[in-house]
C-alpha positions as CSV (number, residue, x, y, z in Angstrom):
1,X,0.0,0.0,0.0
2,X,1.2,3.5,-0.7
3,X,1.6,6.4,1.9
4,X,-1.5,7.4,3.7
5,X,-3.5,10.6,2.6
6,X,-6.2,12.1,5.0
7,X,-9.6,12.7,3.2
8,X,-9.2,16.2,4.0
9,X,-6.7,16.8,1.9
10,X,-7.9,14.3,-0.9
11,X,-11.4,16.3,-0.9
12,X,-9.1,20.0,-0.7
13,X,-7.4,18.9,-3.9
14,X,-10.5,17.6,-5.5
15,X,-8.0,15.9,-7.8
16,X,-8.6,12.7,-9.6
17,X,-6.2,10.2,-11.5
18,X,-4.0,9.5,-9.1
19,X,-3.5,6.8,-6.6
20,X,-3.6,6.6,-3.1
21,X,-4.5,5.1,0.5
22,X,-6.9,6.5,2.9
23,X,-7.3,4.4,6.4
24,X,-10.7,5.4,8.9
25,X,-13.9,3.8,10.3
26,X,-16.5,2.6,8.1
27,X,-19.8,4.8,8.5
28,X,-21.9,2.5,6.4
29,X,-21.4,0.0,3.4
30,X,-24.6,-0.4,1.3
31,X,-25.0,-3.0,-1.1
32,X,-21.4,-4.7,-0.8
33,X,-20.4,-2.5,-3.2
34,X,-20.3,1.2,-1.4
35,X,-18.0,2.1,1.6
36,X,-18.3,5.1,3.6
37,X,-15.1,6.3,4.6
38,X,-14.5,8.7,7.7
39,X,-11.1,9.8,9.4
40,X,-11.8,12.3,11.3
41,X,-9.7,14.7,9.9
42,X,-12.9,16.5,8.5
43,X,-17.0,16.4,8.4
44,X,-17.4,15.0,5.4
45,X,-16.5,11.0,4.3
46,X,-14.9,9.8,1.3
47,X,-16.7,6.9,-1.2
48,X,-15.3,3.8,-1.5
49,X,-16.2,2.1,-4.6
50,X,-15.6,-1.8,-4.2
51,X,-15.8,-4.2,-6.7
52,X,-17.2,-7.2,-5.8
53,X,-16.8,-9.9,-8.2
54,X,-12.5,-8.5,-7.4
55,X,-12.2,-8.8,-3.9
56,X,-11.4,-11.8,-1.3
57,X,-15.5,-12.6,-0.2
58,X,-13.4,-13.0,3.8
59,X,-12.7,-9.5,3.6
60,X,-16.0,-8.3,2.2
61,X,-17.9,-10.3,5.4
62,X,-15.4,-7.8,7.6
63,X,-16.3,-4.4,6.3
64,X,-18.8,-3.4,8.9
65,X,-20.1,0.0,10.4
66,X,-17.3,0.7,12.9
67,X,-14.7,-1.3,11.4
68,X,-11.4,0.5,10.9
69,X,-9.9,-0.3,7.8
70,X,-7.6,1.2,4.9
71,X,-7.7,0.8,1.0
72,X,-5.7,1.6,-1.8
73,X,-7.3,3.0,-5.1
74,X,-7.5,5.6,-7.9
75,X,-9.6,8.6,-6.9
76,X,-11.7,9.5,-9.7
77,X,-14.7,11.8,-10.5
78,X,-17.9,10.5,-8.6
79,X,-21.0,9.3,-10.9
80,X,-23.2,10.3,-7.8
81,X,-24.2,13.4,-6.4
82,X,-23.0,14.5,-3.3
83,X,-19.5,14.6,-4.1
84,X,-16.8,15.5,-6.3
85,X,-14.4,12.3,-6.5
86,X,-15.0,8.9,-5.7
87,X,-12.3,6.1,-4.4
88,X,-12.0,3.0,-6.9
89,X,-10.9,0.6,-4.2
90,X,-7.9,-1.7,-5.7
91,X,-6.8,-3.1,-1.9
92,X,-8.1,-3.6,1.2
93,X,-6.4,-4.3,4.8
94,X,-8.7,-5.0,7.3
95,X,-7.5,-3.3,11.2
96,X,-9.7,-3.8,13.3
97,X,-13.4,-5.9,12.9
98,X,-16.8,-4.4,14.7
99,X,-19.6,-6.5,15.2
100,X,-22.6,-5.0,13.8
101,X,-25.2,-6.2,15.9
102,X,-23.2,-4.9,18.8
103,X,-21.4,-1.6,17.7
104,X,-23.9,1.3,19.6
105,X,-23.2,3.2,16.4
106,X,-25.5,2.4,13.9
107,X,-26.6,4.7,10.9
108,X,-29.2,7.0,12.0
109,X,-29.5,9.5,14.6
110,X,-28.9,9.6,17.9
111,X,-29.9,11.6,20.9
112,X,-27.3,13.4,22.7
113,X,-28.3,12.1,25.9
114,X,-27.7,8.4,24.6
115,X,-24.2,9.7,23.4
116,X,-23.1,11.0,26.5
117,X,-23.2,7.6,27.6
118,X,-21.0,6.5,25.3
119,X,-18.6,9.3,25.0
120,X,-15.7,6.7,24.0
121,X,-17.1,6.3,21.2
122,X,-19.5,9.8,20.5
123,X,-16.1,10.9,18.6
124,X,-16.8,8.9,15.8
125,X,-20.3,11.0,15.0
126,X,-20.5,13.6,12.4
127,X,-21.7,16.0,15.5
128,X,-18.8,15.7,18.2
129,X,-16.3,15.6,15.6
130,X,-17.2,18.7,14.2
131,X,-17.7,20.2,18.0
132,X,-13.6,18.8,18.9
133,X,-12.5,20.1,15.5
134,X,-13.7,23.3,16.5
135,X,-12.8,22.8,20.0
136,X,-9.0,22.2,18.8
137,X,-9.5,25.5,16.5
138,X,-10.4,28.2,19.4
139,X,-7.4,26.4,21.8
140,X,-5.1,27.6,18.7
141,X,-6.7,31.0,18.5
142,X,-6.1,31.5,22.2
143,X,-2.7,30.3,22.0
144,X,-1.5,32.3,18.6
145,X,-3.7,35.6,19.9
146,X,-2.0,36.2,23.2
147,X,1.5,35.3,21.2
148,X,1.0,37.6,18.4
149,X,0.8,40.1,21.3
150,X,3.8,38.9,23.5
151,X,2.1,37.8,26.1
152,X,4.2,34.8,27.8
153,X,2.1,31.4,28.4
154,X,2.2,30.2,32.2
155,X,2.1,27.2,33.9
156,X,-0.4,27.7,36.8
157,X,-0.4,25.2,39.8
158,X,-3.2,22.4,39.8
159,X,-2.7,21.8,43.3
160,X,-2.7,24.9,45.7
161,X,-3.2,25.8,49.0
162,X,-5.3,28.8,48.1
163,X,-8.7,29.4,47.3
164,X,-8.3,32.2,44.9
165,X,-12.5,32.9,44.7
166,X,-13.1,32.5,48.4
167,X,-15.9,30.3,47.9
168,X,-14.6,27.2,49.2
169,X,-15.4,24.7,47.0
170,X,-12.9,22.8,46.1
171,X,-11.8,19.2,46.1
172,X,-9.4,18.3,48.1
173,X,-6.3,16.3,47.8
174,X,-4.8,14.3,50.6
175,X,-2.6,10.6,51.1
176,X,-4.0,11.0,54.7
177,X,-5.3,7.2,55.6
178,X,-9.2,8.0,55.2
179,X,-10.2,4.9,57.4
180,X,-7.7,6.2,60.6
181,X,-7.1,10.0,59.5
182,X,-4.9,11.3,62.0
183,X,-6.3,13.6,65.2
184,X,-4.6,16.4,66.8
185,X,-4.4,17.1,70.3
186,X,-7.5,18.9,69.9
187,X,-9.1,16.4,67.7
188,X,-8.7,18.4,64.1
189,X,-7.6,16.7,61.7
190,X,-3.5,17.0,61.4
191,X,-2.2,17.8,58.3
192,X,1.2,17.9,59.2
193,X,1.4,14.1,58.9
194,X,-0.2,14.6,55.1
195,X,1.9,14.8,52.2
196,X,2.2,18.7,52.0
197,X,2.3,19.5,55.5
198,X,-1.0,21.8,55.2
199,X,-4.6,21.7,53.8
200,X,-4.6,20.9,49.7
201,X,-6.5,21.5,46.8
202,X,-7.5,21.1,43.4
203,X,-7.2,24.9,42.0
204,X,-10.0,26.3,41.4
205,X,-8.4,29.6,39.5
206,X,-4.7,30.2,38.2
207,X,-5.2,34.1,38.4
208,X,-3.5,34.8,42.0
209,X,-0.5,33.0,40.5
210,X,-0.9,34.8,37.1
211,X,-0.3,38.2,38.7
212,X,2.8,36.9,40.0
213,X,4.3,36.5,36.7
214,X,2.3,39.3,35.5
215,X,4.3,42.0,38.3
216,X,7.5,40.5,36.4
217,X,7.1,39.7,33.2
218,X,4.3,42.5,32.4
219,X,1.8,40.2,30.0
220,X,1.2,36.7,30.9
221,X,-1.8,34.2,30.2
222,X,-2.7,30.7,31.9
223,X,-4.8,27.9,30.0
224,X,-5.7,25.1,32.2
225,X,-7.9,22.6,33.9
226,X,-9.8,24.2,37.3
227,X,-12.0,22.7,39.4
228,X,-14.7,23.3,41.1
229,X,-16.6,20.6,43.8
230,X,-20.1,22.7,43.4
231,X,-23.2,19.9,43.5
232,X,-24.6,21.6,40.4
233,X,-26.2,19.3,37.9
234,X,-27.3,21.9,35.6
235,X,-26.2,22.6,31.8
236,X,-23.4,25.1,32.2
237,X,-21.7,23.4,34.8
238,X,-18.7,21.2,34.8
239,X,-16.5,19.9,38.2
240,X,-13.8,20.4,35.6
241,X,-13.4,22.5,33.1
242,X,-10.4,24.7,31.6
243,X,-9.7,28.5,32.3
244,X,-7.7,31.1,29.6
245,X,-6.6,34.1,32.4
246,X,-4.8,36.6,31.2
247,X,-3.1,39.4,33.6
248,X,-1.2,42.4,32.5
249,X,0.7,44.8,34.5
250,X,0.3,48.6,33.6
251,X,-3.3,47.9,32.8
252,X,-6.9,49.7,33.8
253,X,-10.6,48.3,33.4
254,X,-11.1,50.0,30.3
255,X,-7.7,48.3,29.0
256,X,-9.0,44.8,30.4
257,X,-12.1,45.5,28.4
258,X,-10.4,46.6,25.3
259,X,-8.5,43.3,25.4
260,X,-11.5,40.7,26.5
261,X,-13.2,41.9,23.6
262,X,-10.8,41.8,21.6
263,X,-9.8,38.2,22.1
264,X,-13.2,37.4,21.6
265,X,-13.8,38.6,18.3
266,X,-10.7,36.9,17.1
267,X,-11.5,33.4,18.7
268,X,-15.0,33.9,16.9
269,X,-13.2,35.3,13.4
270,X,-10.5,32.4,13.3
271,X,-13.4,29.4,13.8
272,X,-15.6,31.1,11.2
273,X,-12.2,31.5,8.9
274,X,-11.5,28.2,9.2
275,X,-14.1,25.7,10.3
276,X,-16.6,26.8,7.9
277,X,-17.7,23.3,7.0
278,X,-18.3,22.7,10.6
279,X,-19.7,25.2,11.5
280,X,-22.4,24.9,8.7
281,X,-23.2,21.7,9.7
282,X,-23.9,22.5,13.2
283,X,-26.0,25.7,12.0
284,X,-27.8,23.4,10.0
285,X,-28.6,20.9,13.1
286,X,-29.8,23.5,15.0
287,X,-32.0,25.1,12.7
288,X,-33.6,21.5,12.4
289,X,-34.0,21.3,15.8
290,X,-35.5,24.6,16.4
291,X,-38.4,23.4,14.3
292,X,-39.5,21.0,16.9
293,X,-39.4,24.2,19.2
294,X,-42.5,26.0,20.4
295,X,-42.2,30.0,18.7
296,X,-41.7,31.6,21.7
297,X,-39.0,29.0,22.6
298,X,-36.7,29.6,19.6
299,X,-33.6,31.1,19.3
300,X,-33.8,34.6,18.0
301,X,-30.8,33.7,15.2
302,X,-29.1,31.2,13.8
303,X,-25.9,30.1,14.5
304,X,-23.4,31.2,12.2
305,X,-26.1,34.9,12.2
306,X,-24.8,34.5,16.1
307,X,-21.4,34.5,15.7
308,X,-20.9,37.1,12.8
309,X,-23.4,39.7,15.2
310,X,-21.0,39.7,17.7
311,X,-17.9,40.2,15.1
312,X,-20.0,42.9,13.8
313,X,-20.7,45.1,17.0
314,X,-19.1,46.7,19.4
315,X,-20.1,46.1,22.0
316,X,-21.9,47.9,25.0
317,X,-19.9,49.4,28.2
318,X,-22.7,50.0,30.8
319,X,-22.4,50.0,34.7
320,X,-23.6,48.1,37.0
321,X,-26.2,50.6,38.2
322,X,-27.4,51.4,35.0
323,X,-28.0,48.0,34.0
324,X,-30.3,47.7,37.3
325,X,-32.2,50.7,36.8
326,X,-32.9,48.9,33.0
327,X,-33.8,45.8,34.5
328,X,-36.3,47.3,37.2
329,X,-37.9,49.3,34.6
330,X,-38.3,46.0,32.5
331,X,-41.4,44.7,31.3
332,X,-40.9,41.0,32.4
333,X,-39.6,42.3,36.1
334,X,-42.8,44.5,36.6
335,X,-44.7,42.1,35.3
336,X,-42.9,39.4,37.6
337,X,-42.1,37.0,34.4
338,X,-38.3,36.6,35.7
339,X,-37.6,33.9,38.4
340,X,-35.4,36.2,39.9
341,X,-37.1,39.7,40.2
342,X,-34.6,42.6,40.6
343,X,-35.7,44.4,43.6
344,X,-32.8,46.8,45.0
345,X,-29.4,47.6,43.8
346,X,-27.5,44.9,44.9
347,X,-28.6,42.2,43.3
348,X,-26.3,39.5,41.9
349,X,-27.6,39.0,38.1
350,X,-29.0,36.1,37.0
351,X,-28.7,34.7,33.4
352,X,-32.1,35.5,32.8
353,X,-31.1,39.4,33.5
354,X,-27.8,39.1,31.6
355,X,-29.4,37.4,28.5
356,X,-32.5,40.5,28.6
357,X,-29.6,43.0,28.2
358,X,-27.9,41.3,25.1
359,X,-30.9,39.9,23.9
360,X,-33.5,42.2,24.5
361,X,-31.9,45.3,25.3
362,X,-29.3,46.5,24.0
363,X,-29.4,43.7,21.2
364,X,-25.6,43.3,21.4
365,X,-22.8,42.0,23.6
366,X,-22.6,43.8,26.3
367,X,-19.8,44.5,28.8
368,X,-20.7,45.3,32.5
369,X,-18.8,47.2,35.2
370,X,-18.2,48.3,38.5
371,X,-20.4,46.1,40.4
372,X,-21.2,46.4,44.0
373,X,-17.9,45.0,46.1
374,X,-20.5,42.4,48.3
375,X,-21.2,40.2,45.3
376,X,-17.3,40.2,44.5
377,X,-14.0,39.0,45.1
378,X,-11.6,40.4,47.5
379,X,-8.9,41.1,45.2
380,X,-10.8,43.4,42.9
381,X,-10.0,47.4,43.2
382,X,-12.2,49.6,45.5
383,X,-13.5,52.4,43.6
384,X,-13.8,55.9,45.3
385,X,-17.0,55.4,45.8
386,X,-16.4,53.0,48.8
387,X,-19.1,50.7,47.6
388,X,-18.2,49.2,44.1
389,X,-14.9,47.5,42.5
390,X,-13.2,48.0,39.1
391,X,-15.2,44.2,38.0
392,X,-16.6,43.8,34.6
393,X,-18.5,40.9,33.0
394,X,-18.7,40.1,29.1
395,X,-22.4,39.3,28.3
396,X,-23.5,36.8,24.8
397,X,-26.2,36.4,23.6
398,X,-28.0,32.8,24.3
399,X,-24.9,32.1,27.1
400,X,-25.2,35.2,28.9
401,X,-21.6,35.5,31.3
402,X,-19.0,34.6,29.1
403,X,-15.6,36.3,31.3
404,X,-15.6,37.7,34.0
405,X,-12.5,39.9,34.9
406,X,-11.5,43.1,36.9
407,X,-8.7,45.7,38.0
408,X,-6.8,43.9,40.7
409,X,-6.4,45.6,43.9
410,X,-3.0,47.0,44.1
411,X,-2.9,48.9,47.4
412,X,-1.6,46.9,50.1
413,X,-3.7,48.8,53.1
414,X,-6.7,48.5,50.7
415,X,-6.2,45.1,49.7
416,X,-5.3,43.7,53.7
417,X,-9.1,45.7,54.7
418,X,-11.1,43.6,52.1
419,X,-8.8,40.6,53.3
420,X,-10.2,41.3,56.8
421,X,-13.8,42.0,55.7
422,X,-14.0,38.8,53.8
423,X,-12.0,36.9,56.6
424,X,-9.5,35.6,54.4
425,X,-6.5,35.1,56.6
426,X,-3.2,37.0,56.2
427,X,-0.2,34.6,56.9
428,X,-1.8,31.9,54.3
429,X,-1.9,34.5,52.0
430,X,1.4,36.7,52.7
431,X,3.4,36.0,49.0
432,X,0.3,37.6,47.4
433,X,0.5,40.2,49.6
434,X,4.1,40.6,48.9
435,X,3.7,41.8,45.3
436,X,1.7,44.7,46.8
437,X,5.0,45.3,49.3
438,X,7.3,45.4,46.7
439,X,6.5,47.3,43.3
440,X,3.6,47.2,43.4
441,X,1.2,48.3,40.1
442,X,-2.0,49.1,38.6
443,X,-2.8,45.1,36.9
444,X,-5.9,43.7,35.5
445,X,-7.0,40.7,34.1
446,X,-10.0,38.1,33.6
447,X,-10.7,34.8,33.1
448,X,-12.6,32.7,30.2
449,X,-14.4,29.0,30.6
450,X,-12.9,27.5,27.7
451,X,-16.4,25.2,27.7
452,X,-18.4,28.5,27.9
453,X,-16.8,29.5,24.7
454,X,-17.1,26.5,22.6
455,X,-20.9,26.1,24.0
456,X,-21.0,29.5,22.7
457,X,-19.1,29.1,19.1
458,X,-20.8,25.2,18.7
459,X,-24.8,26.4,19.4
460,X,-24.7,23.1,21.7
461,X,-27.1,23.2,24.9
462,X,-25.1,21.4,26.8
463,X,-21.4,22.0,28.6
464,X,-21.1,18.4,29.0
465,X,-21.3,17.9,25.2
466,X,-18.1,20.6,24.8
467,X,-15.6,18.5,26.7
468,X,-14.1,14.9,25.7
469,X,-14.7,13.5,29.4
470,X,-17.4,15.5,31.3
471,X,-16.9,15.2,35.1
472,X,-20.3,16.5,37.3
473,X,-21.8,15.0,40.4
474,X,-21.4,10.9,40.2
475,X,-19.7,10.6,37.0
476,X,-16.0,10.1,36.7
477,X,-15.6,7.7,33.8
478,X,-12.6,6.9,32.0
């Protein structure tokens, strides 16, 4: 057999006359005479034309829906419709067999609840390939984005001793004896017999060590896994899930903004540039499925529509307080048709509220800031107000949230008050505190939820269905 070719590039070329070996999993093979051939290395499959009365009857019986095989062939111009050149199949090495009455597989649809129980094999659908294509895509984006810029890629830790949001849910890690843990004097729990000498976690945020780099190096960015131990089992949560947080030194609000938006719109740009064909055919699955949907329940636009509106406008810098007075003056909270009904400034938004801005609105993505400094992190700045902090959310459009960022507290008196206030203690915290002793700077920065993003780029429902190996409450496979 000659040198593989993917059937990407075989279907790029469109070339025909020439021969060649493609190897991939058999989607179907109707009337022993046509194979469909897919690699993953695109959507679409390549024909296999197979001539029966030619090849060994044993090998015929093997080529099943599942079965991964490779042939050798001339491509040629296809007779049928559909496509542009065809495979006349010449050789054929069986790899690996799949029993057809078995393999969950089978030509027709599938619900995506049914695949998410098989997601060792939901790869192999037209669907989640295009959805990890496109996943792999934005990753790239990130990556060549901040490096185009000079921004240096960090390392954050995945285990910590810090809870960078405050919340306190975290896993934690431990090689403490769980059926004798050992007591203190006082009966805690000591953790100077565990590995680390001190409590441990899976991180939950790599920002805290970000602006460490950041107060060095000036522009830095993490992209890793975080962790949160929150019993959610709704659709936009994950216990993992991975976290692009950039932090830049020198840098104000407006400058974060300027820089989340812009990051955005070239994630968005580079999919659409170069995942058209995926794209399309999720566009198109959604619009099928929005048939099904009541009026009132569909989605104002399409995919793709989506994604080119928010390439398209700029998009809206409101406060916090004005975004309040808009939602208490709405129609659907006077008329008590959100869940949550904004009653007082205050109020921690809801998705609801943040889709009713974009959506509704505004009809555009929207950024808010300066939100009251109770509904917020410790580490963001105090304005002079004395009442909000230098945070600002990026609002979508069908997502709502989609970052979430802020001007970093720089002022060590300042920063050690909202320590107090939020009774986050000092001597666990004392090398953050030490950038703020020694040069310390104006920074900002925010974070991302990778699997917010590609929910948002993909038009899937579902977070679980953006990530190879979804973890939530009771499910840990693989």
């Amino acid at each position: 057999m000659s040198k593989r070719v993917k059937i990407k590039h075989l279907i790029e070329s469109g070339q025909s006359g020439e021969k060649t070996t493609v190897s991939g999993w058999v989607r179907t093979f109707r009337g022993n005479r046509f194979v469909i051939l897919n690699d993953g290395s695109c959507l679409a499959s390549l024909q296999v034309v197979v001539d029966f009365d030619s090849m060994d009857e044993n090998i015929l019986k093997q080529i099943t829906t599942g079965a991964a095989i490779s042939v050798s062939g001339e491509i040629v111009e296809s007779q049928g419709r559909g496509q542009r050149i065809e495979m006349l199949a010449e050789e054929i090495t069986i790899h690996g067999v799949s029993d057809p009455d078995k393999y969950p597989l089978q030509p027709k649809k599938h619900s995506l609840e049914f695949l998410r129980e098989i997601a060792h094999l939901r790869f192999r659908t037209n669907t989640f390939g295009a959805v990890f294509r496109i996943r792999h895509a934005a990753a790239y984006a990130i990556h060549k984005f901040f490096n185009d810029r000079g921004f240096y890629y960090m390392h954050s830790p995945i285990l910590t001793g810090s809870d960078a949001e405050g919340a306190g849910e975290m896993f934690q890690v431990t090689t403490l004896p769980l059926n004798d843990v050992p007591k203190t004097e006082d009966g805690e729990v000591d953790f100077k017999k565990d590995f680390f000498d001190k409590p441990t976690n899976l991180t939950v945020s790599g920002q805290l060590e970000a602006e460490l780099a950041a107060l060095a190096l000036s522009e830095v960015y993490t992209f890793g896994p975080t962790f949160r131990a929150e019993n959610s089992n709704t659709s936009r949560h994950l216990a993992e899930f991975w976290m692009i947080e950039p932090e830049v030194a020198f840098c104000d609000l407006n400058d974060n903004m300027d820089l989340a938006e812009d990051m955005l719109k070239y994630i968005i740009k580079y999919v659409i540039e170069h995942n058209k064909e995926d794209l399309e055919f999720l566009d198109n699955r959604l619009k099928d499925e929005e048939k099904s949907k009541p009026q009132n329940e569909r989605s104002p636009m399409a995919l793709i529509e989506k994604l080119e509106f928010c390439l398209e406008n700029d998009f809206e810098r409101v406060t916090y307080t004005e975004a309040i007075r808009i939602l208490m003056n709405s129609k659907p909270n006077k008329k008590k048709k959100f869940q949550f009904v904004i009653e007082e400034w205050g109020a921690d938004l809801q998705s609801e509220h943040e889709r009713f801005l974009v959506e509704k609105h505004f009809k555009k993505p929207v950024i808010l800031y300066d939100y009251p400094k109770d509904i917020k992190s410790f580490y963001m700045r105090m304005n002079d107000d004395g009442k909000t902090v230098g945070a600002m959310d990026i609002l979508f459009p069908g997502i709502g949230e989609i970052i979430g960022g802020s001007q970093r507290e720089e002022r060590y008196d300042v920063l050690v008050s909202r320590m107090k206030e939020m009774n986050i203690p000092e001597d666990e915290m004392s090398w953050y505190l030490d950038t703020r002793r020694f040069g310390t700077c104006p920074h900002a920065g925010f974070g991302l939820g990778f699997e917010r993003m590609i929910l948002f780029v993909t038009g899937m429902a579902n977070i679980r269905d953006v990530i190879p190996f979804p973890r939530y409450p009771g499910s840990a496979e693989f």
